[in-house]
BAMIMI-226555 format. One record per atom (N, C-alpha, C): residue in one letter; x, y, z. Coordinates in pm, whole numbers, plus 50000, padded with zeros to 5 digits. Example, Ala and Ser with C-alpha at 12.3 -4.5 7.8 and 13.67 -1.06 7.14 Angstrom:
BEGIN
A513194943150780 A512304955050780 A513204967050780 S512854977550708 S513674989450714 S512905000350787 
***
This chain:
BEGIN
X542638405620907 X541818409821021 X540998397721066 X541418390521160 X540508377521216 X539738382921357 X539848392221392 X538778394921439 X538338412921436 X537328421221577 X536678428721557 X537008437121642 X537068450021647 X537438459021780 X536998472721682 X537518480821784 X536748497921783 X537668500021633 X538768496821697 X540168502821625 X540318495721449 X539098488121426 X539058478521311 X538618486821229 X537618498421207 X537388509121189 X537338523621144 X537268527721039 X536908544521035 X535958550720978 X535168541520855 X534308547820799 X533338540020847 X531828548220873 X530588541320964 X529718548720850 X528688535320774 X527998538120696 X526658535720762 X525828543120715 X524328540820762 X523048535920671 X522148533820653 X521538532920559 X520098528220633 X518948540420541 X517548536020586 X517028525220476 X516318516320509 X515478508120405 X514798516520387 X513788512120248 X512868511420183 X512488504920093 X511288497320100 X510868490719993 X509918492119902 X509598510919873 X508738512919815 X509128511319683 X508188511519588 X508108503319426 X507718514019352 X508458519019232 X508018530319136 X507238516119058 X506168515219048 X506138502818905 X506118512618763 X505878525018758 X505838533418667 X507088533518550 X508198531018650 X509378533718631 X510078518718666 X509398510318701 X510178495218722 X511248497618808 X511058506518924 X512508504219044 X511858508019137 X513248504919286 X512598507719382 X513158521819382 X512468527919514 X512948542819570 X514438542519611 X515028555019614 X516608556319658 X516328553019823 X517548547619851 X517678546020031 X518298560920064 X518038558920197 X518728569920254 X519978568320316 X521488576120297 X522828567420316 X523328580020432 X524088575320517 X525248587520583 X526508582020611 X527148585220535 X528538581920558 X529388589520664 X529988588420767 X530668590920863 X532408589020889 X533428592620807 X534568591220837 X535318596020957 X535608592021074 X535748596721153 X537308598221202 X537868592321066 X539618594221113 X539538614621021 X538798612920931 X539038626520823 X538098635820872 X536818632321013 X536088643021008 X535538642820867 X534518635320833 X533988638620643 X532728632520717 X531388641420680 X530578637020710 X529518635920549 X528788631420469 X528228628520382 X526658624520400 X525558628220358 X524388624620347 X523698623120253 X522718614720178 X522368620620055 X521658603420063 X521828601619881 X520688588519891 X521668583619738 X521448565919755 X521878555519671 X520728548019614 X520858547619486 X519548541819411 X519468529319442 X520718517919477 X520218507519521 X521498502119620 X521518488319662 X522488485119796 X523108471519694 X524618483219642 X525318474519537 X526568482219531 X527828475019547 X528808478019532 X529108493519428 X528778489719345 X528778505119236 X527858514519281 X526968514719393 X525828525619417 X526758533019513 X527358522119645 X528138525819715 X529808537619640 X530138527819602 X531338533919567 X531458549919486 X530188549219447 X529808562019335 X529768569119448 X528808569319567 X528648574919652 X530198580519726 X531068574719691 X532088577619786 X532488567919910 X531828555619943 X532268547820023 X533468541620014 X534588539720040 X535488528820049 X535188516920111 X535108506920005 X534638492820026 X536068484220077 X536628486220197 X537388481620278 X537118473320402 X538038466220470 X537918462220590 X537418470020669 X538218484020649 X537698494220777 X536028502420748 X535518497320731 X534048503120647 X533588491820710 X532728500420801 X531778495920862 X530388496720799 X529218486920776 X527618491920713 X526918489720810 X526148498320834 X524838494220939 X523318496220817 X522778485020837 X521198485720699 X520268483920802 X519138492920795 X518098489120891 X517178479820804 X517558463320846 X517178455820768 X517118444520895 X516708434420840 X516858414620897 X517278408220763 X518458402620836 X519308390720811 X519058378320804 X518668377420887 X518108358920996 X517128357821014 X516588346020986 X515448339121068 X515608331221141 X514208332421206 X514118323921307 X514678308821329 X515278304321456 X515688296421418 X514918284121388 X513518281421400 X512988272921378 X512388271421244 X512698285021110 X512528284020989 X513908282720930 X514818277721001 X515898278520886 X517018262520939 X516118251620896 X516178238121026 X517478231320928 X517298238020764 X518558233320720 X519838241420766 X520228249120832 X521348261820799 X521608263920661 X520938271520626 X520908277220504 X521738287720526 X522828295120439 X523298307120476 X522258322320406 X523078329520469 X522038342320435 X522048343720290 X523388342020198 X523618341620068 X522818335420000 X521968323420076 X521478312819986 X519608319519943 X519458330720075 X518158333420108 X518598349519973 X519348353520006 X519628365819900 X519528363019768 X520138349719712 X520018349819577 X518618346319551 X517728337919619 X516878334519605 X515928350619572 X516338356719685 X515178367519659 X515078371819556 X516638374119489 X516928383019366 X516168375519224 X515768363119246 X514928356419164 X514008357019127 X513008359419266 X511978367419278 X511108375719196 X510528376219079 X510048387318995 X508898391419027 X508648393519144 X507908402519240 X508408412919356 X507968427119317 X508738434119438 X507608442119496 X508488451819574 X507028457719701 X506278453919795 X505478459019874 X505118448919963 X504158442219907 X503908437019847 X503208428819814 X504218411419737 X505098420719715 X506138409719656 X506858402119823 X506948410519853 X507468408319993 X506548400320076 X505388402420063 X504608398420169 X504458379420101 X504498379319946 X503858367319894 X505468359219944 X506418365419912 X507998354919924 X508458352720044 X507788358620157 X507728352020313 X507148348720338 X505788347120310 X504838335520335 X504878323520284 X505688322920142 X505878308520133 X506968306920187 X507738312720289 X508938306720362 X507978297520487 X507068305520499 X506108299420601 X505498282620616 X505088283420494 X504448276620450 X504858262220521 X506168256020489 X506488239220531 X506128239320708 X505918252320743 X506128253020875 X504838257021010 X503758253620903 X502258264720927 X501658254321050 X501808240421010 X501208228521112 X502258231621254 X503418235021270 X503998231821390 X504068247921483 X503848256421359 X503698272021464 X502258275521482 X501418274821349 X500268277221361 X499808288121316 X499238298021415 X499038310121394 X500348319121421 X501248316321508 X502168322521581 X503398327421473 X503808339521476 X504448350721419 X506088346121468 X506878340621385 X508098334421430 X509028346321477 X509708345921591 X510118357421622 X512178352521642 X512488362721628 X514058358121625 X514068364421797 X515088357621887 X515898360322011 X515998372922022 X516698379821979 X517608393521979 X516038401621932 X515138400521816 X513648407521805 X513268409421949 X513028399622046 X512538397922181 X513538408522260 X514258402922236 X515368417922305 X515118428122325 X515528436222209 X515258443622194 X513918455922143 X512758443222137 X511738446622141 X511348454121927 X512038445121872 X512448446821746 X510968441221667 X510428443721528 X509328440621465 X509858424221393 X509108415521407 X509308403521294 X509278409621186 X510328400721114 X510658398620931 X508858395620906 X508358385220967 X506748380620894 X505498387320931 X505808400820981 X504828406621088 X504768418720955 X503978416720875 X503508428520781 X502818440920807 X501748441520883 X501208450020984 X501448453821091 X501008471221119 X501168478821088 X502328480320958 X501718486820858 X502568491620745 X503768502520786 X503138510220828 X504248521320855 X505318515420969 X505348504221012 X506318497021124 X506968485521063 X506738484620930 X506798469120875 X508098473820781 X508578455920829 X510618455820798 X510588448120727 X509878442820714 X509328427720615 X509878434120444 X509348447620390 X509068451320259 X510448455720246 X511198464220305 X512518473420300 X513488461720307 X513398449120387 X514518433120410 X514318428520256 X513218428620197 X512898420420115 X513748426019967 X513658438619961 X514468450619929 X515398447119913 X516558450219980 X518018448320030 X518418432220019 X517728422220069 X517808410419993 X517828406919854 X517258414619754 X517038417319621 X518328418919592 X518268435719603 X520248440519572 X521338430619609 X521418420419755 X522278417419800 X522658404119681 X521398399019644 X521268385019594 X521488390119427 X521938402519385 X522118406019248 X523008406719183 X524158403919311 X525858408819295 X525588395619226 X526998400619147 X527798386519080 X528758384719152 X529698389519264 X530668385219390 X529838383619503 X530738378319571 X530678381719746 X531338393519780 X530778402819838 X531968414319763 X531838419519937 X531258416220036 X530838424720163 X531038411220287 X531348410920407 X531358400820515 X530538402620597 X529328393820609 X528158394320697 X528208393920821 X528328402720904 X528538400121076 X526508394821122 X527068388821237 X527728379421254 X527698365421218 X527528357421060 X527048352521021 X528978345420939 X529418357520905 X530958354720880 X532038361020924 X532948353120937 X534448358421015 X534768370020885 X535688384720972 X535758391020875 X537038388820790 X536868392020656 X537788391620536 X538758400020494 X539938397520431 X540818411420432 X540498417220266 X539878431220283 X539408437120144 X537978436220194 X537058430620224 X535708434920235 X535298441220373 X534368449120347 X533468458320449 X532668447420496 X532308452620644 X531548444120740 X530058450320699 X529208440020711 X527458447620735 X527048439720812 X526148448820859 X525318442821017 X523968449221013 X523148439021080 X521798451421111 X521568458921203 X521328470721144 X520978477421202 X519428482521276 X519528487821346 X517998486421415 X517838503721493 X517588516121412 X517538527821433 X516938529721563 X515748523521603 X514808527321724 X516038522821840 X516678512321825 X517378506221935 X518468519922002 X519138521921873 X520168530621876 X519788544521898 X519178549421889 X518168561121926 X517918557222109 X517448548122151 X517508544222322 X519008545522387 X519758534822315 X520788527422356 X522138536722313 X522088544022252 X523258553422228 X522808564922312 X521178574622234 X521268589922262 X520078585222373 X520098578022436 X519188579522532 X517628586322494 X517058582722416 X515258586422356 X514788575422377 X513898578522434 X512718570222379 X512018563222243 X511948575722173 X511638578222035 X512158585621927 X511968582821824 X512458593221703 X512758610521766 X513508614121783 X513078632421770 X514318633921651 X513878643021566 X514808642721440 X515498661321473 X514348665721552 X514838679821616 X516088680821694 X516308670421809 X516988668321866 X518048665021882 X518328650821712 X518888646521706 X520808653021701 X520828666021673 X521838672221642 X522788676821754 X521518681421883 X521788683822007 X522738672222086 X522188663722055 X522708648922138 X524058645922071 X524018649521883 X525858639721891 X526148652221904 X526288661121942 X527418672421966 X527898669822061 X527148664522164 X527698661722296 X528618651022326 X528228643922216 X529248629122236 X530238628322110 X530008636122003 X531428639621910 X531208654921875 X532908659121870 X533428675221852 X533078672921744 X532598681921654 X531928682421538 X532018696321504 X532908696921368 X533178718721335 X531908719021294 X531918734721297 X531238744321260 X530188735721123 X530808736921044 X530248726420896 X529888720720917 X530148706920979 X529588690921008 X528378698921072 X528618703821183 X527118705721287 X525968714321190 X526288723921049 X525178726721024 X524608720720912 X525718709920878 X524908698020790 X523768690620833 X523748691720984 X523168682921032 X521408687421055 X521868697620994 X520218705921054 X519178703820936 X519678699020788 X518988689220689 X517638679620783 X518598670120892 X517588659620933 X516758664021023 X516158676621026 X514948682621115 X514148678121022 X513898679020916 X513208678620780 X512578663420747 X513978660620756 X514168641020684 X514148633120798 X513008623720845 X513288617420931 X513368601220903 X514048604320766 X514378592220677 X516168586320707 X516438600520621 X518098603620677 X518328602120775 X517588610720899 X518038612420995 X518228596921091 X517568586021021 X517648573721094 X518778566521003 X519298569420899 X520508567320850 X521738573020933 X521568586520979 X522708590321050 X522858585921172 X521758581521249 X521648575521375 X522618563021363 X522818554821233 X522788541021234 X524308545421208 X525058553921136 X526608557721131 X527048561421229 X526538572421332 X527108578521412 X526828571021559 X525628571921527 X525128556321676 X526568548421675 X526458542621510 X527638532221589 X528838532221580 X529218546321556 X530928550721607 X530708553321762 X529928560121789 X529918559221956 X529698550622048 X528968539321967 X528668525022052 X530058517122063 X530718521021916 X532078510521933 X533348520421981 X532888532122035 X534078537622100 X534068530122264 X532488528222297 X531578533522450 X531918514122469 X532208505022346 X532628491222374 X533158486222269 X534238491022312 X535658485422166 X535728472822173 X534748463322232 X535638447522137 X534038442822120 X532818445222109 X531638442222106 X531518434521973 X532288438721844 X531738429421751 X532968419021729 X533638413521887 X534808402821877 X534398389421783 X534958383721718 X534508373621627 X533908359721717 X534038363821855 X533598350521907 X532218348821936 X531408361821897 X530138362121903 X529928350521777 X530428351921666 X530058344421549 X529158328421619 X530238326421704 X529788306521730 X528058305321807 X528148320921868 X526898320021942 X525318327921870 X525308333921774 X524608337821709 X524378338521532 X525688332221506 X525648332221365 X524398324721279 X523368316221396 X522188312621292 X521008319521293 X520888322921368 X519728336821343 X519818350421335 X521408354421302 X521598364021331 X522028377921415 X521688388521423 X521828398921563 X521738408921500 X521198420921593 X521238433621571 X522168437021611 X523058446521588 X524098457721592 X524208465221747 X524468460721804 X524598473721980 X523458461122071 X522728451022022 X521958448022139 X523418436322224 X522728434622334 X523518425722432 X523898411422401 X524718403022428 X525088391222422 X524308383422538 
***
């Protein structure tokens, strides 16, 4: 598979961050996952203790080409913090080094990313292209807590940097591989605008809207009435089902030739070229 289209496709995974910290218990909290098969009609919701090949697979994912991940996470930095091209792998293992977690672990291991760089930005909050876009929160922007991506990235950087393989192909950062699943970030608020047309979260709603844009039996549709409740999940399912309908609504959007034009800082999932 050398490059990307609708048809590359069948299983659309979702996944909410979190970077909250049991220290009681020395782990983090389960994520929230929705798996979406859309050649079998199999819809799945529930939660993975961490973002690792065996959490996945237990879960039932097929870790294939056609396995799509969407993580509501950041990938990239800015391009003016990353002046070596460092790859994302290099920033993952590092995290996993890290023997600090939570936000507070989070907050201390991006600030010293800051650090070589404090005389030439200053006060100023480094913002990635595609953030501006889409009107997305900085990786270094800790505040507001309840808005902050900084702790849940820092998270998922942990797990990513824990594997002993390369076991997943980073869009758009790498051309895809034959045997590994694509991951991308995802960005729930975007896809919530840009797919179901909201403004904002409605988790009430949310069930109303994909009916309209996928046939969904009897079953699937009253699975779905869980995420009135969870508006955790329910931004997991946004991020599966969002983006089976984004890559029906533009079958060649994740073409590999985006790679040459964004592969150093990254991209969110559905925003524009």
């Amino acid at each position: 598979m050398s490059s990307l289209s609708r048809s590359s496709f069948t299983n659309f995974v979702g996944i909410d961050q979190t970077g909250a910290y049991d220290y009681r218990k020395s782990k983090y909290l389960p994520l929230k996952i929705c798996h979406w098969d859309q050649k079998n009609h199999f819809l799945r919701l529930g939660e993975i203790p961490s973002f690792t090949p065996r959490a996945l697979l237990e879960f039932g994912i097929p870790l294939s080409e056609r396995t799509l991940i969407l993580v509501d996470t950041v990938f990239g930095l800015p391009r003016e913090l990353n002046r070596e091209s460092k790859e994302p792998w290099d920033w993952f293992k590092h995290a996993s080094e890290f023997r600090e977690y939570g936000r507070k672990g989070a907050e201390k291991y991006f600030n010293q990313k800051l650090i070589p760089y404090t005389e030439t930005l200053g006060q100023a909050i480094p913002v990635r292209k595609v953030e501006l876009q889409v009107r997305a929160n900085s990786l270094f922007k800790s505040k507001p807590y309840q808005k902050n991506i900084q702790t849940g990235s820092f998270r998922i950087w942990q797990d990513l940097g824990s594997a002993s393989t390369h076991w997943i192909s980073l869009w758009p950062f790498e051309a895809p591989a034959k045997g590994r699943s694509v991951l991308t970030e995802g960005y729930p608020s975007f896809l919530w605008r840009e797919v179901f047309g909201m403004k904002s979260r409605q988790a009430n709603a949310f069930k109303s809207k994909v009916t309209k844009l996928i046939k969904l039996s009897a079953k699937l549709r009253r699975q779905l009435d869980v995420l009135k409740s969870n508006p955790d999940l329910c931004d997991a399912a946004v991020l599966a089902l969002g983006a089976s309908i984004f890559l029906d609504q533009n079958p060649k959007y994740l073409n590999a030739s985006a790679l040459i034009i964004h592969s150093q800082e990254g991209w969110i999932f559905g925003a524009r070229f």
